[in-house]
C-alpha positions, 0 to 999 in steps of 0.5 A: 797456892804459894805464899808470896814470893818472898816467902822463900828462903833456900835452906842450909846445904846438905852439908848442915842437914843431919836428916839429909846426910842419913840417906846420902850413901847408896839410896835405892835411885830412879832417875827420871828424865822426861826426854832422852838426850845427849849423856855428854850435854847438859839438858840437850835434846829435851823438849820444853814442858809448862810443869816439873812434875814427879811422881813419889808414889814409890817413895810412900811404899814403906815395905823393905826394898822400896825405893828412897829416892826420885829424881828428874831433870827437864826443860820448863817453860813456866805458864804467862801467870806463873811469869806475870806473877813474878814479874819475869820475862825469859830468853828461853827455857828453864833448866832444872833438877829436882831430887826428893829422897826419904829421910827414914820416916813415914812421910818426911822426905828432902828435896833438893835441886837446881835452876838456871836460865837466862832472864831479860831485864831493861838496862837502867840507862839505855832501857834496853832488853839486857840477858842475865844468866840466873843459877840458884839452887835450894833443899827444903824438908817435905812432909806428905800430908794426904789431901787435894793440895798441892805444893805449898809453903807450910807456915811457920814460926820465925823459930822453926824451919820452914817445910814443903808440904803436899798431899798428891804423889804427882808433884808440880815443882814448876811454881816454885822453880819459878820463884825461886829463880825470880829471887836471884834475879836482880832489880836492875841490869847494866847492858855495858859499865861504859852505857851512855843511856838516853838523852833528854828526846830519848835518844839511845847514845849508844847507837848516837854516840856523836850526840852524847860528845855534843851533849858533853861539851854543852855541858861543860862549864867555862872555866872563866865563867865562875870569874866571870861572876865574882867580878861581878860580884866586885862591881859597885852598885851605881 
């Protein structure tokens, strides 16, 4: 299982990852999409999956001409857990796309990719659902350790990078797109800058806005009535 949450910090671009830039020219490529579509439209035709899955077993063939870099992209409907757990609540799929590539070692690799979609939020006046469009993307080093584990976080030290780690060649990158997209999405949203949010029966003004006029002239002070209390003030007391 992941860590928390939180635990995830995107690394540094590739721009800043010597190890990354050592296989950037010319790798031996298999792009993998789940479903055929449209060239010129972006994830269109795909049918939504509950995992990312990719298989890496020919990225741990070291024999000369094996190939150093897999590559998929799909739809992804993460699982009601894996929502509930980061309390996320979506208008639609997710898109993703997911590289891993090997950096020259035995079994040290680098993954990188991207995941938009669009999350609901409440608006914080009106609490009425409001949709986000959420695009983040991310690059960790992985190193394959043969076990029953799947992907998870190693745990470091403050001092040193942090690492994917996973002991399958199938590899469900489903939990942590799902992560990482619930790290971009804000704590709160706004349906409009001009909401005028609910009234103290939870009235929505928004779709009652002649409440919210009475409600504004209720409100508004007598420009007489602070004179009106400092004259007061001035009486004697009998």
């Amino acid at each position: 299982m992941f860590q928390p949450m939180l635990s995830f910090r995107p690394a540094p671009n590739s721009d800043h990852c010597p190890q990354a830039r050592m296989t950037m020219s010319r790798p031996q490529r298999r792009a993998t999409n789940l479903t055929h579509h449209e060239a010129a439209i972006y994830f269109t035709g795909m049918q939504s999956r509950r995992d990312a899955t990719l298989n890496l077993a020919s990225l741990l063939h070291h024999a000369p001409g094996s190939e150093s870099e897999v590559e998929a992209e799909g739809l992804l409907t993460p699982s009601d857990e894996l929502l509930e757990a980061d309390g996320l609540l979506l208008d639609g799929p997710l898109e993703w796309r997911v590289r891993v590539f090997n950096t020259g070692g035995d079994d040290d690799f680098v993954v990188d990719g991207e995941v938009r979609g669009t999350a609901v939020l409440d608006c914080r006046r009106c609490l009425t659902r409001v949709p986000v469009e959420i695009e983040t993307d991310f690059i960790y080093p992985m190193t394959y350790r043969p076990s029953v584990l799947t992907l998870k976080l190693d745990e470091l030290d403050d001092e040193e990078e942090e690492r994917l780690l996973f002991g399958n060649p199938t590899v469900d990158f489903a939990q942590l797109l799902t992560q990482l997209f619930a790290i971009e999405a804000p704590l709160t949203a706004l349906c409009k800058q001009d909401c005028l949010g609910l009234d103290e029966e939870g009235v929505n003004l928004n779709e009652h806005p002649e409440l919210a006029k009475e409600r504004a002239k209720q409100e508004t002070p007598s420009p007489f009535a602070a004179l009106s209390d400092a004259l007061k003030d001035l009486e004697p007391n009998s």
